[in-house]
Phi, psi and omega in degrees: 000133176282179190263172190237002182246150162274142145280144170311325176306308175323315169297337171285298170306293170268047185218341201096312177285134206277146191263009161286315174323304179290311173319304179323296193317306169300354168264334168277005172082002209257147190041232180269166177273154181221190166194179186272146181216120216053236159281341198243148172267116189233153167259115182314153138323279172316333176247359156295315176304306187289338160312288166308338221260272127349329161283335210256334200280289198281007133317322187225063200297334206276339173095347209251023166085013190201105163349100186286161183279157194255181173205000000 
């Protein structure tokens, strides 16, 4: 069975962003939501997706593949 939670490490392998990073964010109220399970802090799958999944829509409201500006 697969597992349905990220580890911060899992998140670094798949995003790049350093998994101190991830930790952070979760201690600050920041990014997808997590919680503790035991000791260790895991992020559900399905809401690490919808998470990327919205930075990219709001990176890109227009869809069309080039970055909006900030202003």
């Amino acid at each position: 069975m697969e597992c349905e939670f990220f580890s911060s490490t899992d998140l670094e392998k798949l995003t790049g962003t350093k998994a101190s990073t991830w930790s952070y964010w979760a201690s600050i109220g920041t990014g997808p939501a997590s919680f503790r399970l035991g000791k260790r802090r895991v992020w559900r799958k399905s809401d690490v997706m919808a998470w990327i999944a919205e930075q990219q829509v709001a990176a890109d409201p227009s869809g069309d593949g080039v970055e909006s500006e900030v202003k």
